[in-house]
N, C-alpha and C positions, 0 to 999 in steps of 0.2 A: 203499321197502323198505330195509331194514338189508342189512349185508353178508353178514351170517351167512343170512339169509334169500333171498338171493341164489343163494348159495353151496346153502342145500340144494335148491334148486329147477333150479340146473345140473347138480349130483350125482346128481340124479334122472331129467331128462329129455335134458341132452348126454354124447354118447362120450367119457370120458375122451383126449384126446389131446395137454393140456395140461398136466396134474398139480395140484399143488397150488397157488392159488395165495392170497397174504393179503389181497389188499384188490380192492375192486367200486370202477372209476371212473365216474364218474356226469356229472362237467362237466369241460371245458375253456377255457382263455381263455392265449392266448400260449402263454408256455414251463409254465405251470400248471393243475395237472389237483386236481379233488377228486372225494374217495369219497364213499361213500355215508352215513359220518356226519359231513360237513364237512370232513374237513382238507385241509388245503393241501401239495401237494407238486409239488418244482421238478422236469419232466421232462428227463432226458438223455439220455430212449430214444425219445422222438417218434415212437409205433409203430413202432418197428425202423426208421430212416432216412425215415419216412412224411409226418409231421407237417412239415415243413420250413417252413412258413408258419405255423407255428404253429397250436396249437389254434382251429377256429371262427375263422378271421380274416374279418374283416366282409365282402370281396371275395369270398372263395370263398360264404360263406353267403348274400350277397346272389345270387349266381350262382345256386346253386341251388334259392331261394327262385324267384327269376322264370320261372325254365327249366318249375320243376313245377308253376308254373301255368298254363302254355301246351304241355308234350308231356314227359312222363314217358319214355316209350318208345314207338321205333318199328320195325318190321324193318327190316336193312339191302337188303331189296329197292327200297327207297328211297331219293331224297338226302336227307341231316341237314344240314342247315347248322352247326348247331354243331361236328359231326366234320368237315365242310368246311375250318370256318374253324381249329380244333386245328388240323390239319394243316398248311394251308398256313403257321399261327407256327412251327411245330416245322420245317419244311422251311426257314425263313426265317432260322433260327438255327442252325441246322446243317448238316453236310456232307453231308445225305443230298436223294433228289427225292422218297420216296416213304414214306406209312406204312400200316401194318397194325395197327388198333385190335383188343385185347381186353382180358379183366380181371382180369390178372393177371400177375408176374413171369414163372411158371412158362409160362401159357399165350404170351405173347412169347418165350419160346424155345423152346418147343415151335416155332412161326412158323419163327424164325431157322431152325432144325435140317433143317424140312420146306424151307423156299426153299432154304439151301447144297446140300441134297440134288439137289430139282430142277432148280435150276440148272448144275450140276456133270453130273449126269449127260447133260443138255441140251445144253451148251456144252462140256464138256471130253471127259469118257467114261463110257459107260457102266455101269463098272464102279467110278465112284465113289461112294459111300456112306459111308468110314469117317471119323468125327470124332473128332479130338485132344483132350482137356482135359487140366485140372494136377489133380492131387493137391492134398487141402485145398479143392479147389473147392464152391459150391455155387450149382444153377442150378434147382432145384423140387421139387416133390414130385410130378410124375405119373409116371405109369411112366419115360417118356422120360427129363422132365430129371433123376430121381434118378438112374438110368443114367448121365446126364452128369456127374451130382454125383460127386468126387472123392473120396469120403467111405462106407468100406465099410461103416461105422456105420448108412449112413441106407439101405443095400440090405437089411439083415440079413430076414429072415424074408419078404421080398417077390422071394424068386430066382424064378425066372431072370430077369436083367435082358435089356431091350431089346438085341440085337446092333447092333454097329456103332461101338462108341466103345473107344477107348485111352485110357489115363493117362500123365501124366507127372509129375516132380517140377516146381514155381512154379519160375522165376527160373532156369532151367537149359535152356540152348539149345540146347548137344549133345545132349542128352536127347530134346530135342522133336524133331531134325533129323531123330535117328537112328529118331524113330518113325514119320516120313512112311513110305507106302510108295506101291503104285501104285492102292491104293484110297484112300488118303486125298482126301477131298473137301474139309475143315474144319478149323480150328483156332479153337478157343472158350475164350473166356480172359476172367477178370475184371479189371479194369488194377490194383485192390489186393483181394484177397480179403477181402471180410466177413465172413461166417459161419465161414471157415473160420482168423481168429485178425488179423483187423488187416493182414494179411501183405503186404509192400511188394516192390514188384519191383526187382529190383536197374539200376543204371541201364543204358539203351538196351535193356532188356529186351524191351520193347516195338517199338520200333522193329527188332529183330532177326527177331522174328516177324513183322511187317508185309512184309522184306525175305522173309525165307522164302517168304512165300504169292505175294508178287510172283514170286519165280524158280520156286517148284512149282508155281504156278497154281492157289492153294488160298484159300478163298475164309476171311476174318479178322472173324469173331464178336467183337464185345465185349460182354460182358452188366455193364449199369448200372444194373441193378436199382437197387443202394444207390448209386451214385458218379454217376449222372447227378440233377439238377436241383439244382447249386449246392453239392452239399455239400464238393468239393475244393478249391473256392476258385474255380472256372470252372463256366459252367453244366453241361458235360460234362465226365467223367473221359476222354476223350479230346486233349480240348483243354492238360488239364495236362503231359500227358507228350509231346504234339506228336506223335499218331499217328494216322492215320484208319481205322478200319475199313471194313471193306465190308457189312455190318450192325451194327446196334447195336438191345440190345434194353433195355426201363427200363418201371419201376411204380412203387410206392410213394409218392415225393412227387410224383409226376406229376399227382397228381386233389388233389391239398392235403388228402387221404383219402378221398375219393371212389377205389372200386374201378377200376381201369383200367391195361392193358397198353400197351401201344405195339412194334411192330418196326419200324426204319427203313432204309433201303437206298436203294442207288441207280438209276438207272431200266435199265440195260441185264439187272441182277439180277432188278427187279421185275417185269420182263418176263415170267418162269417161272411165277409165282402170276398163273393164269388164273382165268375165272370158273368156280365147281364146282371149284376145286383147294385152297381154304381158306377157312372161314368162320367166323362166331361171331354166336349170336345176341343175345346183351349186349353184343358188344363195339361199343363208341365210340356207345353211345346219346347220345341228346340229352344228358339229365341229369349221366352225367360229365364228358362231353366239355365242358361250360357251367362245371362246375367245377375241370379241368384247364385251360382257357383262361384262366380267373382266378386258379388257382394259380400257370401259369406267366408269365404277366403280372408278378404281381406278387413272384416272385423276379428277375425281369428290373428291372421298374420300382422295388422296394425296393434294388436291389444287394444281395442275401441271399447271393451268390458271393463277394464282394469280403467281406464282415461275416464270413461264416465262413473267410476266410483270415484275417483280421484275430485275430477274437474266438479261432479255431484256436489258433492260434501262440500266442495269450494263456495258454486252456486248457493247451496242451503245455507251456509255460513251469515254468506253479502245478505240474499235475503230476511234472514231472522233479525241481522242487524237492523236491517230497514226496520222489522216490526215491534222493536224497542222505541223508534223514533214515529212513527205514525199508529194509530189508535184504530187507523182505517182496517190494518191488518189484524185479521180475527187469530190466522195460525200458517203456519209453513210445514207443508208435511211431503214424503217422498219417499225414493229410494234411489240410488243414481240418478239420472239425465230423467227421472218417471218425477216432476213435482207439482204439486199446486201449493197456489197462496188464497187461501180463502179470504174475500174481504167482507166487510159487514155492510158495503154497499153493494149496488150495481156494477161491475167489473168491465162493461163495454166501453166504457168512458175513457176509464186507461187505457183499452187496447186501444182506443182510436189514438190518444194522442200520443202512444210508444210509436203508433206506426206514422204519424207525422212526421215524428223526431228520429224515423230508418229502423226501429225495431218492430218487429213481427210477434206477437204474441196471440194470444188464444184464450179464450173465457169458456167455458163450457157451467152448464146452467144459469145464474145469474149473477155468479157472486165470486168465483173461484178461475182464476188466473193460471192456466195449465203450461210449464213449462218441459215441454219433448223437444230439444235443439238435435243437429247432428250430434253422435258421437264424437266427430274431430274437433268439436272445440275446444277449446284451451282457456286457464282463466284470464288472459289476457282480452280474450271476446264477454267473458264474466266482466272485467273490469268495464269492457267498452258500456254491455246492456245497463248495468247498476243503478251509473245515475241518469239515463235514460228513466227508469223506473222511478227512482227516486225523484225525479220533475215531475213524472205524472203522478204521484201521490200526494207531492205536496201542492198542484194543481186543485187535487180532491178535495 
């Protein structure tokens, strides 16, 4: 099928909820995706943070290849081995004892919200239920986590939101102190905000909330949806800043694109999530679970952590350069393969005419340029996007 004829056949039968968009991708291989009338284009949006392994990398395909010829799905009234064995890698590489598969960012913190609750009100008092987040935040889209979502843009027309949650301003710790009170149960924080502009925490940020929750006894959410599985330059966005939460929630590159949530915690926490108290019936089936263990294998056994600090730095470098030579660029900010380029105009302009010219880019609000490529790139694909980018600016 052509793209045009794609396009009228989604206009026809999907709910608008995506807009317009110009091109049908059809295949992937690495950092390179083609549409549906052959061309070639360099991605730097890797399904929003997803892709990390790259498009179709033979490990994940072979995974899932063998998995669906022996058990597609099964209820989790059963054991899986495959979500077995996910598990105990994820437990073995990180600071937590325990995980909670599903299929999705949103539904992992949905998870998170539901165990800080019941555990809190378990363990500490009953009367704790309320959860902290920052402003700029974002943690899903079901009722809940838009609730949590920092972002009164994404509540509009879906009032009344879920009770229970306060905001505060990112990087401000008077702020957050002063919003404890004697309901707070939580504090849910992403270590660098994604969706909501690149946005970097100012230093010991982190670790100042880690101390808060230690002296109020308030249980410390990090949501890695985007920042965990290698993209900061460590397999965890925890690990970079030297802070441990007491949940951590992550999707995306987790299945190498296979659908799949994760919650992870530690065992005196996991204690509260009884059988009948949380469940899912897709989550941690055979099938992803076989392709998360191969995704994350093989940013463990590739060093895709170490390459995107590397390759990062490289990208930040080309970038910042650009923003000596155009005025258009307000600032370059990041952490590995995690960047935006804020500009002082409209940002859709350039993505259209990068994706013209075969590069894939991504604007999130109206102004700031989000670069999440696979992990496997190299700066050699740095060098290819550059002046790619560099045309569209000076187009601006």
């Amino acid at each position: 099928m052509t793209t045009a004829e794609i396009k009228d056949m989604a206009s026809k039968y999907i709910i608008n909820t995506y807009g317009e968009r110009s091109i049908s991708i059809v295949r992937g291989e690495g950092a390179y995706v083609w549409d549906a009338e052959g061309k070639k284009y360099l991605d730097f949006v890797a399904g929003i943070a997803t892709n990390n392994v790259g498009h179709c990398h033979p490990r994940v395909v072979e995974a899932i290849v063998a998995q669906a010829r022996k058990l597609i799905h099964v209820s989790n009234l059963y054991y899986i081995e495959p979500q077995a064995r996910l598990a105990k890698r994820l437990v073995e590489v990180s600071f937590a004892d325990k995980c909670f598969f599903c299929n999705s960012g949103a539904e992992a913190n949905e998870a998170a919200i539901k165990l800080a609750r019941k555990y809190s009100k378990e363990n500490v008092a009953e009367s704790k239920f309320e959860i902290i987040t920052m402003l700029k935040s974002f943690h899903g889209r079901t009722m809940t986590t838009i609730t949590a979502t920092g972002q009164p843009k994404y509540h509009k027309g879906f009032e009344p939101m879920s009770p229970g949650f306060k905001y505060v301003p990112f990087s401000d710790l008077k702020a957050l102190e002063d919003a404890v009170t004697d309901n707070t149960c939580a504090i849910m924080v992403e270590p660098i905000q994604a969706e909501g502009g690149i946005n970097m925490p100012i230093e010991d940020y982190l670790a100042g909330i880690r101390s808060l929750c230690d002296r109020k006894n308030l249980v410390l959410i990090f949501d890695e949806v985007q920042t965990a599985m290698g993209r900061l330059g460590k397999l965890f966005g925890y690990e970079v800043f030297g802070v441990e939460p007491d949940i951590i929630t992550m999707a995306k590159a987790l299945g190498g694109g296979a659908p799949i949530g994760c919650m992870m915690t530690k065992d005196h926490i996991a204690e509260s999530l009884t059988p009948g108290s949380h469940a899912s019936t897709f989550g941690g089936n055979p099938l992803v679970c076989s392709a998360a263990l191969a995704s994350l294998n093989t940013i463990i056994d590739e060093k895709l952590p170490e390459n995107a600090q590397l390759v990062g730095a490289y990208l930040m470098e080309k970038l910042r350069s650009l923003k000596s030579k155009f005025s258009v660029i307000k600032e370059v900010r990041g952490r590995g393969l995690l960047i935006g380029m804020e500009l002082n105009v409209e940002g859709k302009e350039l993505v259209s005419k990068c994706m013209k010219a075969g590069l894939i880019l991504n604007c999130i609000g109206s102004s700031i340029i989000r670069f999440a490529p696979p992990l496997v790139i190299s700066q050699q694909h740095v060098d290819e996007a550059i002046p790619v980018i560099e045309s569209g600016l000076a187009d601006l």
